[in-house]
C-alpha positions in Angstrom: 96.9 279.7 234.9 93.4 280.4 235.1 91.1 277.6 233.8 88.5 278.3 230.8 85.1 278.9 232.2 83.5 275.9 230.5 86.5 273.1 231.9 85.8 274.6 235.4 81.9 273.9 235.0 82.8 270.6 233.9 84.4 269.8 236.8 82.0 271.0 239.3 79.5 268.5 237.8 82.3 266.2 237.9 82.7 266.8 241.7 78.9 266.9 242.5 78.6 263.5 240.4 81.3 261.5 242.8 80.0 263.3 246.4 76.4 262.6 245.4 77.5 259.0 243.8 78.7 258.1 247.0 76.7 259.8 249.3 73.8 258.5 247.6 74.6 255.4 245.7 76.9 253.7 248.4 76.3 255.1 251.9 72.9 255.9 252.0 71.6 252.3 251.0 74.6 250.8 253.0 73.0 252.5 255.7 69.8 251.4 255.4 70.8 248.3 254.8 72.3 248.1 258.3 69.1 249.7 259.9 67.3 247.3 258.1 69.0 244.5 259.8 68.5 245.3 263.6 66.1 243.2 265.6 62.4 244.1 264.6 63.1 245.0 261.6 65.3 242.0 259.9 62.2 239.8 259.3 60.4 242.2 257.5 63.3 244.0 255.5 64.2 240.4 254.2 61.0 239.7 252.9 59.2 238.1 255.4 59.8 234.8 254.4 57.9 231.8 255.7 59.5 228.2 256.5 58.1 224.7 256.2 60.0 221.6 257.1 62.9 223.2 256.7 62.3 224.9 253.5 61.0 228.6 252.3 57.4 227.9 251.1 56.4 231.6 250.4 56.4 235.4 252.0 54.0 236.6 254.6 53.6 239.7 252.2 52.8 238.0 248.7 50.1 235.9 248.6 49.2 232.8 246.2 47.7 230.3 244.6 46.8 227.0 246.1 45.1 225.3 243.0 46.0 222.2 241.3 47.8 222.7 238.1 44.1 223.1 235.9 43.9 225.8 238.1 41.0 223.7 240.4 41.1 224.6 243.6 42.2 222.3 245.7 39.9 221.8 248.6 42.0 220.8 251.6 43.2 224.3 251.1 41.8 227.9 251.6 41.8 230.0 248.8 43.3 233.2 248.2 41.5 236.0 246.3 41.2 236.4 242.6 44.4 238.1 240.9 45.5 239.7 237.9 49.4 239.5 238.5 50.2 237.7 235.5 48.9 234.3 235.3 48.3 234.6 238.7 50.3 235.8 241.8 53.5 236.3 240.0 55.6 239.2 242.3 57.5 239.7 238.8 54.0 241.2 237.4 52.1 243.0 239.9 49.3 244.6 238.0 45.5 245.0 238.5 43.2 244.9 235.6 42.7 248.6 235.5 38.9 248.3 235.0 36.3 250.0 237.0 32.8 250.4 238.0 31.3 251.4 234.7 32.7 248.4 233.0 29.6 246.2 232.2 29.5 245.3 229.0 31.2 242.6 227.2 33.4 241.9 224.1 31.5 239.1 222.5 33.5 236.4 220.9 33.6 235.0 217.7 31.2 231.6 217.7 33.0 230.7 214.4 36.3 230.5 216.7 34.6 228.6 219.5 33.2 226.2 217.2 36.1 225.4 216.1 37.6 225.1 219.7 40.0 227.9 219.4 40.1 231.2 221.4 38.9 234.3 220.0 41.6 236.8 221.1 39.6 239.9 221.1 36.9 238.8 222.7 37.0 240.3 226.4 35.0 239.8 229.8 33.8 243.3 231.6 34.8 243.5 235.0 30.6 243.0 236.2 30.5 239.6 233.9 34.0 238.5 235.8 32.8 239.3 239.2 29.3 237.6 238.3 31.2 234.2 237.2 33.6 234.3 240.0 31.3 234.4 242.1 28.7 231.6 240.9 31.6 229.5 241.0 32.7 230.0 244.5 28.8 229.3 245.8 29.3 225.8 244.1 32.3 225.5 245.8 31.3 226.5 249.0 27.8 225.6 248.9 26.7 228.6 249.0 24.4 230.8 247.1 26.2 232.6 244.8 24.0 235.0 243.2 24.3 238.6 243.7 23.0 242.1 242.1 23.3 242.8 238.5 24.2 239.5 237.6 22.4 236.9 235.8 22.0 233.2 237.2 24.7 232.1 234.3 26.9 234.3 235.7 27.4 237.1 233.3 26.2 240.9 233.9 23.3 241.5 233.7 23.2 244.2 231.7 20.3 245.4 228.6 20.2 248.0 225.5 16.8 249.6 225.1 16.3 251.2 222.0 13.5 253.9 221.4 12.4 257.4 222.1 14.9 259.3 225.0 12.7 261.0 227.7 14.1 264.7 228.9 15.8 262.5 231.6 17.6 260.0 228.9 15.2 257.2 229.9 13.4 255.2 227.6 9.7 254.9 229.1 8.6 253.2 225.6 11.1 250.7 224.3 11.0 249.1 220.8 13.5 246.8 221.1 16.0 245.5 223.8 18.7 243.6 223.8 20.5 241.2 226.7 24.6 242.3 226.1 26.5 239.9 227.9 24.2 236.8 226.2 25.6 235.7 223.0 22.9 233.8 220.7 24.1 230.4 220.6 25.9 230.1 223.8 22.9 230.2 225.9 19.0 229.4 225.2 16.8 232.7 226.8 17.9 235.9 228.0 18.0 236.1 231.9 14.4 238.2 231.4 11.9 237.0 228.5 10.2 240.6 228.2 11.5 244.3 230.1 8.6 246.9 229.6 6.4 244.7 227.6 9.4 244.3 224.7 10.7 240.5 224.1 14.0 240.5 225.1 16.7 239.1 222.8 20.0 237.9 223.1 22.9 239.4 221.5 24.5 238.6 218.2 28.0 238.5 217.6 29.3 241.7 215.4 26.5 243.8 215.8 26.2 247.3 217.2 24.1 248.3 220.1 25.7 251.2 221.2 22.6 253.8 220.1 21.0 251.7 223.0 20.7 252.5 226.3 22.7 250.6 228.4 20.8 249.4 231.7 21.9 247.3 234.3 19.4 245.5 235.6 19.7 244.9 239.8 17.6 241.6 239.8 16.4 239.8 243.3 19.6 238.5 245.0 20.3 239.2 248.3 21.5 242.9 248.9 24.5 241.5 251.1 25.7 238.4 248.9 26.6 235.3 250.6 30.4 235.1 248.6 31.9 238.6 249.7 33.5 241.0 247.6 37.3 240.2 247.9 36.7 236.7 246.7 35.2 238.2 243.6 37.3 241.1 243.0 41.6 240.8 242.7 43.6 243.6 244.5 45.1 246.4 243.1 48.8 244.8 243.3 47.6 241.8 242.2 49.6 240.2 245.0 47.6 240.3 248.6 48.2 237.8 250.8 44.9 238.4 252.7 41.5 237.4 252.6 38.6 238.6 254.9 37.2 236.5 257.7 33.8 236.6 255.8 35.8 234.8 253.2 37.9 232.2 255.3 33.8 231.4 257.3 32.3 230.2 254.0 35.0 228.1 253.4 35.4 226.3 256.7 33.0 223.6 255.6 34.9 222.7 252.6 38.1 222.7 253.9 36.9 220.7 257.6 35.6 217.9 255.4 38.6 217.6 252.8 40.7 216.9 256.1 38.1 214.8 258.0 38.2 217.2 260.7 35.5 219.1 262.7 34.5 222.4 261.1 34.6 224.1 265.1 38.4 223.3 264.8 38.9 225.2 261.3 36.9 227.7 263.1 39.3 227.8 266.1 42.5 228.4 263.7 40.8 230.6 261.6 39.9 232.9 264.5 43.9 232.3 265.5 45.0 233.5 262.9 42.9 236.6 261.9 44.5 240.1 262.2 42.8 243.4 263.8 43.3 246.3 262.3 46.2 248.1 262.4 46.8 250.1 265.6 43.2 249.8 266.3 41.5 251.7 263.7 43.8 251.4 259.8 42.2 248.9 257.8 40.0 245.8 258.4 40.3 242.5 260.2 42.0 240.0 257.7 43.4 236.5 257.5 47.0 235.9 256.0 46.4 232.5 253.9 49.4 230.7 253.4 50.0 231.1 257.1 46.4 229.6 258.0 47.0 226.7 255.4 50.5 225.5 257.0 48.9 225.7 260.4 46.7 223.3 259.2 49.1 221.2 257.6 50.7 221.2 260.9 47.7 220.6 263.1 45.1 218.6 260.5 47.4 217.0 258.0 45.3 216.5 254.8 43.9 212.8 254.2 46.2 210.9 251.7 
């Protein structure tokens, strides 16, 4: 007896769904599984786990935090880069904060809310103000100067609104008014510059709209090549890099040598150790893994107790 057309396509996809089930569901990851477990490979495929004293203390391929729990760093340590995973280096959120170059200006908070000591939720940092923060505070950690283009010495962007006349080019070669974005009224005293093209400068108010301005960044004198490099500034895209340059890992030699009482040629020496080349000569840059740099010194210069 001849089946019904529609049964006998019902049980073609019936077929297909148990060959491709377990083609695909069972033996395929089974075998990569196996392959997965051969010498070379195991370490990697299992997450390349790192030991301590007998206990797993991280992965070779997530990196994180190594701040006290107020989020100080903690200076017998090297730090890791800025990231947006979460709270921080959480693999279970691995995110970056999606903002880009042309993000400058900032959200203004409410000062009612701050003077109240609550948290304006709204209120939002551009990427150029976060970067300008970070890295004014890692030249006080470090010691270093921390001032770099387009930022202000507070550590926001440095960033204006000149209002007046548009030139053919969209410039504004006589300005009427101008306004410092990122510097709330109340929150700081002066604007970063007291006059731009013979206009007072004012600070911005909280609420108003400036966007019929023209927005201009203004480049300031810092140093062209800042002393605090770009990846301790700026997270990674996953959030979750284990990595720092050996720009980075220098500037913080100092810091860490004296938190353990040890000579900063000795940091040096395992820092050197334990920098990476690029990959097969040429893919990528030199780089430092940092949990891996920290428990060598653990092991070698115990912190002070």
């Amino acid at each position: 007896m001849r089946l019904p057309t529609w049964i006998r396509q019902h049980l073609a996809a019936v077929r297909a769904l148990l060959v491709l089930t377990a083609v695909l569901g069972v033996a395929y990851p089974l075998a990569v599984f196996a392959v997965a477990q051969l010498p070379g490979l195991k370490q990697h495929a299992n997450g390349s786990l790192v030991e301590h004293d007998g206990r797993t203390v991280g992965s070779g391929l997530i990196g994180q935090s190594f701040t006290g729990k107020d989020g100080t760093p903690i200076a017998e340590y090297f730090q890791s880069r800025p990231s947006n995973a979460g709270d921080g280096y959480d693999p279970t959120a691995s995110s970056a904060s999606n903002l880009g170059p042309e993000d400058i200006v900032d959200t203004l908070p409410d000062p009612r809310l701050a003077a109240a000591g609550k948290e304006d939720e709204n209120a939002r940092q551009s990427l150029l103000t976060q970067v300008c923060e970070r890295s004014v505070q890692v030249g006080e950690l470090e010691h270093v100067d921390g001032s770099r283009p387009f930022c202000t010495p507070g550590g926001v962007g440095a960033v204006l609104a000149v209002f007046g006349t548009r030139a053919a080019d969209g410039s504004v070669p006589h300005p009427t008014r101008v306004v410092s974005l990122n510097e709330e009224a109340g929150v700081v005293k002066a604007p970063f510059v007291a006059v731009y093209k013979g206009v007072r400068v004012e600070l911005a108010k909280y609420g108003e709209d400036y966007a019929e301005g023209l927005t201009v960044p203004v480049k300031g004198n810092a140093p062209a090549r800042p002393a605090v490099p770009p990846d301790a500034v700026t997270a990674s895209g996953s959030g979750l890099d284990p990595h720092i340059t050996p720009a980075y890992a220098r500037i913080q030699v100092a810091r860490v040598a004296k938190a353990r009482g040890v000579d900063p040629a000795r940091v040096e020496k395992l820092v050197r150790a334990h920098t990476s080349g690029r990959d097969l000569g040429f893919m990528g840059e030199p780089r430092v893994n940092v949990l891996k740099l920290n428990l060598a010194l653990d092991r070698q210069y115990p912190a002070r107790g």
